[in-house]
N, C-alpha and C positions, 0 to 999 in steps of 0.2 A: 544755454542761458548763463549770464555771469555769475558766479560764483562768489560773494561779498565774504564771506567767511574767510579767515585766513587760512585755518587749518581743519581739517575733519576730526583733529584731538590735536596719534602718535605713532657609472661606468663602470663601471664595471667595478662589483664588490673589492676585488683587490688593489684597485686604483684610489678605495676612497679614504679620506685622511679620518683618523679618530679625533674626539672632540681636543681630547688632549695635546696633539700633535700641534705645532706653528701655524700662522695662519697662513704664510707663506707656500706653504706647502700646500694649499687647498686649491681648486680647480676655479677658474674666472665664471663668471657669470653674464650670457646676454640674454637680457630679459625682452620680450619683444611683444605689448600688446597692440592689438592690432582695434579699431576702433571699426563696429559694426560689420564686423565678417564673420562670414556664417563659415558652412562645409562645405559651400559651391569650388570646392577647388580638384584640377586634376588627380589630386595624389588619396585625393577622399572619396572617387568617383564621380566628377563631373568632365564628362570628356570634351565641354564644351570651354572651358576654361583654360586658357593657354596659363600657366606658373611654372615653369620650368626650373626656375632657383628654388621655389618650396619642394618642389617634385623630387629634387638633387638632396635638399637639407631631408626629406623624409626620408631618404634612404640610408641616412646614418644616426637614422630616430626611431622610436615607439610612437605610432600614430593610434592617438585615441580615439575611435572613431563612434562611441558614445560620451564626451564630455559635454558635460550642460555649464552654464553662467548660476548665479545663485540669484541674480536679480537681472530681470527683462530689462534695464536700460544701461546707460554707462557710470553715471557717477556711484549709487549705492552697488552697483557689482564692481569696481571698481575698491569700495571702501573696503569691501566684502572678501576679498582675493588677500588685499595687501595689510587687512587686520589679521585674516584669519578665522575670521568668525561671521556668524550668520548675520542676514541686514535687521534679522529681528533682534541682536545683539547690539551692533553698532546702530539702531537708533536711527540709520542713513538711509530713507526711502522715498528719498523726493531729491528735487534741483538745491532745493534752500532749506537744507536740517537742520534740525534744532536738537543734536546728540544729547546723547542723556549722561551728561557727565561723569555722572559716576561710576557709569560703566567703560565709559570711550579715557577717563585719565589715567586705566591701567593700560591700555595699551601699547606692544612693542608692534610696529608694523617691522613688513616683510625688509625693507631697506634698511630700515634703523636696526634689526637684528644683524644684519650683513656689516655694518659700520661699530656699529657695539664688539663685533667680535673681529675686526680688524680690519675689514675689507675697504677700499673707496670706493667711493658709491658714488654714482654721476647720477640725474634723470635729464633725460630733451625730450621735451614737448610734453605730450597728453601721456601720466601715468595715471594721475590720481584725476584732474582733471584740470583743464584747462582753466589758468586761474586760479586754481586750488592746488596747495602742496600743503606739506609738513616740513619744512626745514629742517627739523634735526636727523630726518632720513639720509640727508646728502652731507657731501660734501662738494660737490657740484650742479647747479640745477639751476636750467638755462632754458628759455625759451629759444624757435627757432628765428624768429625777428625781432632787431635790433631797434631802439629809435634813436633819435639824434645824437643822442649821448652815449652811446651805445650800451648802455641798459635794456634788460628782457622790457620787451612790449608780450602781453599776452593780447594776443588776437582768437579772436571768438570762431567759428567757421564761419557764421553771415557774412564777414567782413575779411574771408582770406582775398577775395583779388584788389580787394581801396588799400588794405596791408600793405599788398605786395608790387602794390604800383600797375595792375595787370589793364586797367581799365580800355586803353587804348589796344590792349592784344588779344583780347577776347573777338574770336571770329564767328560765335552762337552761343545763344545760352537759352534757359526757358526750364519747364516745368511740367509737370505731368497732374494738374488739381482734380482731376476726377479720379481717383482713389482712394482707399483708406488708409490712415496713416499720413506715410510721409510721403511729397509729392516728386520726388526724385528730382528738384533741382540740380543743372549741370551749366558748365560754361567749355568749350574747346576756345584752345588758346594756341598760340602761336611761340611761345616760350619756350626755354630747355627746362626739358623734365627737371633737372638738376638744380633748378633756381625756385624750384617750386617748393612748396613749406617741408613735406616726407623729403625732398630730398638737400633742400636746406642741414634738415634734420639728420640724415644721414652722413652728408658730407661733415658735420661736428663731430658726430660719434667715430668716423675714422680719424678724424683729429686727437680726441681722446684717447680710442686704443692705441694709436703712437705712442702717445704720452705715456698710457698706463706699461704698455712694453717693457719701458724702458725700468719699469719700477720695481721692488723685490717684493710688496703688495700685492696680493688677487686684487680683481675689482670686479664690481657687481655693475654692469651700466644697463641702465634702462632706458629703454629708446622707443618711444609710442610712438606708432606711424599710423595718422588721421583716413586717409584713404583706405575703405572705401564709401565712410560716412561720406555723407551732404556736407556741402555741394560740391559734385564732381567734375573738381577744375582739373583738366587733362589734355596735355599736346593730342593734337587731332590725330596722330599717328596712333593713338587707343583707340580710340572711337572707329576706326578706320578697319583695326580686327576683328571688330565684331558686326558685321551686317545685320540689321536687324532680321531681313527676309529669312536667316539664316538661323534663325534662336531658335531651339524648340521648347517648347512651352508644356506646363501638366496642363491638366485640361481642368475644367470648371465643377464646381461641385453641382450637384443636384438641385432643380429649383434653383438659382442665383436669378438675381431679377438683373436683367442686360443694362435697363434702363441706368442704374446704379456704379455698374460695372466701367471701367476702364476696357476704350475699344484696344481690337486684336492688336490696332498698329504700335496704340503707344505699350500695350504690355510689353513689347517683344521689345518696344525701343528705351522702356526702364529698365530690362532685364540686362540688356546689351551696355547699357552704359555701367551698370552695376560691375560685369563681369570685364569692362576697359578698368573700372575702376582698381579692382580685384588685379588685374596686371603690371598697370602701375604699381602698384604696393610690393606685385611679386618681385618688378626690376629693382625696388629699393631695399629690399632683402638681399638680391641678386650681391646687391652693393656691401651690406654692410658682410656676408658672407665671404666675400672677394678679399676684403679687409683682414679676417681674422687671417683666410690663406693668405695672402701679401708678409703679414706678421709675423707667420708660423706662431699663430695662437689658437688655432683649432684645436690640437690635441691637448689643451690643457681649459677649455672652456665648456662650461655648459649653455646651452641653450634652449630657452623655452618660448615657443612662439605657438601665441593661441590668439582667439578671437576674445571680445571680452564682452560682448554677449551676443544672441541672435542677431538675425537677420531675414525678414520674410520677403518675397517676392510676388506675392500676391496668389499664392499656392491655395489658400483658404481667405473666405468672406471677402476677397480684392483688396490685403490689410498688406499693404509696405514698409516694411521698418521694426520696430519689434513694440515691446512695452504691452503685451497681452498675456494671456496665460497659454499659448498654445505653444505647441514645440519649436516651431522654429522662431520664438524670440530669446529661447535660451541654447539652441543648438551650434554648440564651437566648434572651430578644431581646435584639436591641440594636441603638441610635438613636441618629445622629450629627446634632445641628444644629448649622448656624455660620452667623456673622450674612453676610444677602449670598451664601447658598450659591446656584449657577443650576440645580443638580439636585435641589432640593427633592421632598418627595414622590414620591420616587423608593424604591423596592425594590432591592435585590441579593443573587443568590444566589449569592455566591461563597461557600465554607467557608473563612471567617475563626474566630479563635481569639480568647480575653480577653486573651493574651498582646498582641496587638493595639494596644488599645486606650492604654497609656502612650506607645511610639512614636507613635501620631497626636496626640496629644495636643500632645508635644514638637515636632512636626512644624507640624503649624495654629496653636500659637504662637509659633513661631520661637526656639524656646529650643534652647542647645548642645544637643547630646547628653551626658546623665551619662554619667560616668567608669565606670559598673557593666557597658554592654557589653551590653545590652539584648537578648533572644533574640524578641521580637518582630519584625511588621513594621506600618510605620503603612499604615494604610485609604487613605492620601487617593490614590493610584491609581484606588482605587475611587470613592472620593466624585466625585471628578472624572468616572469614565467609570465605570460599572458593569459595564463590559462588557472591561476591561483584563485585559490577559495578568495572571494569577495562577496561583500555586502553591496548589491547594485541598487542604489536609490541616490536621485539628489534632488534637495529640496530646491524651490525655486519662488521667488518671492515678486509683485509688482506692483505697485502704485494705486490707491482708486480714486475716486475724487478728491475727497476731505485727507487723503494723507495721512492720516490718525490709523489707520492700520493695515496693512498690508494682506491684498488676496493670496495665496500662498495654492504652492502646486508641488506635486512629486512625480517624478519618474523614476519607473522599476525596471525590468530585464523586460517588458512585455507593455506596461500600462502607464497612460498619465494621469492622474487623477487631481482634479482642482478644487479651490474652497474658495469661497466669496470673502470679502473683509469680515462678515458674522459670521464665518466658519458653516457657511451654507452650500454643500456642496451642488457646485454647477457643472464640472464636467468628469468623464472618465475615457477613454480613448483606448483599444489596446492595438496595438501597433504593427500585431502578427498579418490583421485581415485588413487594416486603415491606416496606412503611413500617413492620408494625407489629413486625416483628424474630419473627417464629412460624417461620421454617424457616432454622434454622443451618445454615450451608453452611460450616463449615468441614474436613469431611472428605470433601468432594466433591471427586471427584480432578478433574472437570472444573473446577473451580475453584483447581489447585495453583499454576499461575503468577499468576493472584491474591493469593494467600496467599504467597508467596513474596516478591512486590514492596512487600506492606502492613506486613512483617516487617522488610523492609529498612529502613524508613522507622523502626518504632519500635528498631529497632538503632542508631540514630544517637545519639552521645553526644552528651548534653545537659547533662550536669552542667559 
């Protein structure tokens, strides 16, 4: 939806610079969120997913293979990530917020602390969201389509192929309406990957790391790549790797009424086009990875590439897309490499949260801590030891009708437990005997000091 709002306000231990130190001497930054991708990838256990560039970048990374989103859709987990703080803080829990000032004009987001403390800061495309930036974050930020005057056009995703001129090379398109959620609109085109929006998108950012190369500046560039959100505009050579006949599928929960359900054929052919989509995005990683080795900038870059929030495939109640209280609307990956790390290619399954992810950040480059008070905590515990005492919980926030308060969920080492907008709780799930969330327990009385302890947790003020 558009965004009318201008703004939403504001390696290794011995490698890393102390706050004190130059800023020049600190390590670059690519930031890489990825827009509606889940865990369905190779290097997270899905051997159905061809990513071979993430496959490559996780083995000189810490892959977290419990990190959740703090809010089921993009723009408030988005706010949420790059303030620092929970959506019940920033006030951001819908398309069109209405932040509450007085809490949103103390804040330093995750970029503006990176510029504040000397860095150049670039963003392309979808950080914050489409539409929607903060200017004092950058000092470059660019859409990845031009219009006549060659000024950023922001373009919505309804309208990536009228954007991009595609109309006439579009060789099928269509939709999947019998589902919950979203209906996995798609278009196969005739086009190079390379002219398409991620890789528009890409093709600037190695423009930029040229640039910044050449500079005695780190820079911090963010670079959002749209794929594998709607709609799944992608050269037919994707679509081509995944045969539907060929998906396998979980199977259906108990009781589902058929009649309601998405038949067998098109499950297998939303799932298929999801996991083309998911490839696409891997070759444009592929790309900007190529980049830093072309530059011999890897060894002096950090990189963080995660989802930014769930993704469901119709695994429970036939719901596509996320924006629910169930796990997989807040289930990411996410991948920590730093130059010089000794625990490379390494996994952890602690339940980390995106709140996360600015704290380490701040942390691995030895930058102060902003002034805003951060509700994070930084990974490098983990990076360091996978295996280090942590507090496993992240809370998780989404939208109800009226927008006036948000349902609010937690995950622990074992359990999800949920609350309704009146703080009523509706679900609990544990994870050891029901991955796929089919038998809610939350009015099992054998289960009430559970409920009780997971309640506690999202009783804690966070505002």
């Amino acid at each position: 939806m558009p965004i009318t709002r201008r703004s939403f306000l504001s390696i290794s231990a011995a490698l890393l610079p102390e706050p004190s130190q130059s800023a020049s001497r600190r390590p670059n930054v690519l930031f890489i969120p990825v827009d509606d991708l889940n865990r369905g990838l190779h290097c997270f256990g899905n051997p159905q997913v061809k990513t071979p560039h993430i496959d490559e970048l996780a083995k000189h990374s810490v892959r977290f293979t419990n990190a959740f989103s703090n809010y089921a859709s993009c723009l408030p987990s988005r706010i949420s990530f790059l303030s620092g703080w929970y959506p019940e803080r920033t006030g951001v829990i819908t398309f069109t917020p209405k932040p509450r000032d007085r809490q949103l004009k103390d804040v330093v987001y995750l970029p503006q602390h990176f510029r504040n403390s000397g860095y150049t800061t670039a963003r392309l495309d979808k950080v914050f969201h489409i539409g929607g930036d903060e200017p004092s974050c950058w000092d470059i930020s660019e859409e990845p389509i031009k219009d006549a005057q060659g000024k950023n056009k922001v373009v919505y995703t309804p309208g990536e192929i009228e954007a991009q001129g595609l109309q006439s090379h579009v060789l099928k398109q269509g939709g999947f309406p019998k589902t919950g959620g979203e209906h996995g609109t798609y278009a196969v085109v005739d086009s190079d990957e390379h002219d398409l929006i991620d890789g528009l998108n890409v093709r600037r950012a190695s423009q930029l790391m040229e640039q910044f190369a050449k500079q005695d500046k780190p820079f911090f560039l963010a670079c959002g790549l749209r794929r594998p959100h709607l709609p799944r505009v992608l050269p037919k050579k994707y679509f081509d790797m995944y045969p539907p006949e060929r998906i396998e599928l979980t199977g259906r929960p108990p009781n589902y009424d058929a009649a309601t359900w998405a038949t067998e054929a098109d499950r297998r052919q939303m799932v298929a086009h999801y996991y083309a989509s998911t490839t696409f995005m891997d070759a444009r990683v592929g790309d900007l990875l190529a980049t830093l080795d072309r530059l011999h900038l890897r060894d002096n870059t950090i990189i963080v590439f995660f989802g930014d929030n769930g993704y469901a495939l119709g695994q429970r109640d036939n719901h596509y897309g996320k924006g629910t209280l169930g796990e997989l609307s807040y289930a990411v990956p996410l991948m920590v490499s730093i130059p010089g790390m000794k625990r490379k290619g390494e996994a952890c399954g602690k339940v980390v949260e995106l709140l996360d992810v600015y704290p380490t950040l701040v942390d691995l480059c030895g930058l102060p801590k902003p002034a805003s008070k951060l509700q994070g905590r930084s990974l490098r515990p983990l990076i360091d030891n996978s295996s280090a005492q942590w507090e496993e919980r992240s809370i998780g926030a989404t939208g109800t009708t009226d927008y006036q308060r948000p349902a609010l969920t937690v995950r622990t080492a074992r359990y999800r437990y949920s609350e309704d907008e009146n703080r009523k709780p509706v679900e609990l799930f544990d994870y050891t005997t029901d991955s796929l969330e089919w038998h809610n327990l939350v009015d099992d009385p054998k289960f009430a000091e559970v409920r009780k302890q997971h309640a506690a947790l999202l009783g804690q003020d966070r505002t």
